[in-house]
C-alpha positions as CSV (number, residue, x, y, z in Angstrom):
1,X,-4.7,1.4,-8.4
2,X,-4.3,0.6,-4.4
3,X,-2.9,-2.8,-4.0
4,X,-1.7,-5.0,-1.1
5,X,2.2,-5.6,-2.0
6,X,3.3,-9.1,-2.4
7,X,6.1,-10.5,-1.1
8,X,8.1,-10.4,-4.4
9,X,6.9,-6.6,-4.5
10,X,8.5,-6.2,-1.2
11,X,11.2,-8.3,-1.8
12,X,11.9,-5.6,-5.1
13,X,11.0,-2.6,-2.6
14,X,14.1,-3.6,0.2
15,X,16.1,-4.6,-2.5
16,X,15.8,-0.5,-4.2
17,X,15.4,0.8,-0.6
18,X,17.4,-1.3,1.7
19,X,16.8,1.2,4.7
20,X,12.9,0.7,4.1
21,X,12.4,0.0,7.4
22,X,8.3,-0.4,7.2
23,X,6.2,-0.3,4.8
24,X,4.5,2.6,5.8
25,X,4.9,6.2,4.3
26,X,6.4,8.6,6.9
27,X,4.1,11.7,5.5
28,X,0.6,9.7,5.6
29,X,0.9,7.2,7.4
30,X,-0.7,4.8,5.1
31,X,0.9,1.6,3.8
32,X,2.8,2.0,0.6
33,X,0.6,0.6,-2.5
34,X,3.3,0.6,-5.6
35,X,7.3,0.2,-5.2
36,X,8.5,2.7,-7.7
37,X,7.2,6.2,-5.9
38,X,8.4,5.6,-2.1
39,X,12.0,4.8,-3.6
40,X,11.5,7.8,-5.5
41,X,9.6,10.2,-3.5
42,X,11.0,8.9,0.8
43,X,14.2,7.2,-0.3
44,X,16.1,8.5,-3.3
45,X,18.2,11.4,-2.2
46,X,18.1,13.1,-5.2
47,X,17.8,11.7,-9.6
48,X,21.3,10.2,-9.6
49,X,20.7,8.4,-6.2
50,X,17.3,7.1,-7.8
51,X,19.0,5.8,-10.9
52,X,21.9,3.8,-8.6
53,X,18.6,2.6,-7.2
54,X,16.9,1.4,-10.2
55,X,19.6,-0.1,-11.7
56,X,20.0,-2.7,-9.4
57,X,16.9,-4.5,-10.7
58,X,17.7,-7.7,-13.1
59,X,16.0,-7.8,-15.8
60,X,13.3,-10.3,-15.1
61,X,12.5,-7.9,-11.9
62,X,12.2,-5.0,-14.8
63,X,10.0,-7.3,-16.5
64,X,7.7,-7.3,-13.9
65,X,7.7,-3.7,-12.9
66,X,6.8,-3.0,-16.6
67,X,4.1,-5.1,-16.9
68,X,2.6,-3.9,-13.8
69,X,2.9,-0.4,-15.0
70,X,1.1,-1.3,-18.0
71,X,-1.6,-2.9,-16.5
72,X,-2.0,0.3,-14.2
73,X,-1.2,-1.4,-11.0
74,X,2.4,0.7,-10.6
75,X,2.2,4.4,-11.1
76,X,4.7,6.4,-11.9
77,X,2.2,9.6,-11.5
78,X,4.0,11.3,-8.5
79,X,8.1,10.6,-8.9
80,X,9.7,13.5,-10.4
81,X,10.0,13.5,-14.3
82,X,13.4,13.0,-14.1
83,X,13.0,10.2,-12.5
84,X,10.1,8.7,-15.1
85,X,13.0,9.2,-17.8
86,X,15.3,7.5,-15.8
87,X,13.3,4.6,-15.3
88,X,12.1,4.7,-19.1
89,X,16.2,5.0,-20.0
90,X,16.8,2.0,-17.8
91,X,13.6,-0.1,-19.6
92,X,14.9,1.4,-23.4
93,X,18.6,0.1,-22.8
94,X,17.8,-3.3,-20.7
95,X,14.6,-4.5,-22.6
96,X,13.3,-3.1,-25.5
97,X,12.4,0.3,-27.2
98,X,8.8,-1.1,-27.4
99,X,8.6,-1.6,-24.0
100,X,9.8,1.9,-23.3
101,X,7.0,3.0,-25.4
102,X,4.0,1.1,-23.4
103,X,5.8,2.4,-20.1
104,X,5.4,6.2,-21.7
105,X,2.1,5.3,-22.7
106,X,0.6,4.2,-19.3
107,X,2.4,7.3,-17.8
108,X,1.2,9.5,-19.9
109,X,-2.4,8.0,-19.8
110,X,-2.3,9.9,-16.1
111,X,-2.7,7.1,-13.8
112,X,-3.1,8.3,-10.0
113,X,-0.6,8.5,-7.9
114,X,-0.7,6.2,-4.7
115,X,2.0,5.1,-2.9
């Protein structure tokens, strides 16, 4: 699932994690690959904090977090359940039920975390 972000992936990543200073994880060293687990896993201070986060994303940017998810280019693999149903909460209420349901799906397929 590596992947170079794109600037609108970046653009999503400052906008969830304004204090994201580089794009470089603090514990590897390696450049972050997805947007969802560094908010979650170097950011977030705790769930609630993670759910301010997320719900600062229109729509549209949901959207497109979803359908990266379900193409397996986002994991969700390594953020904290709580977090997963937070995000899933956030995709039931905003978008669709159905949606929800492919987001469960491609988590629960087990893809690998890498952030």
């Amino acid at each position: 699932m590596a992947r170079e972000l794109s600037e609108r992936d970046i653009e999503i990543l400052k906008k969830l994690a304004p204090e994201c200073g580089d794009l470089t994880c603090s514990g590897s060293g390696h450049m972050f690959h997805s947007i969802l687990p560094p908010v979650s896993n170097h950011f977030a201070e705790d769930s609630t904090d993670f759910i301010q986060r997320i719900s600062r994303l229109t729509d549209e940017e949901l959207t497109y977090l979803t359908d990266l998810i379900q193409k397996g280019e986002e994991g969700m693999g390594c953020l904290p359940v709580e977090d997963v149903e937070a995000f899933v909460h956030l995709v039931h209420d905003r978008l669709s039920e159905e949606i929800a349901r492919k987001v469960i799906s491609a988590y629960e397929s087990g893809y690998e975390c890498d952030h």
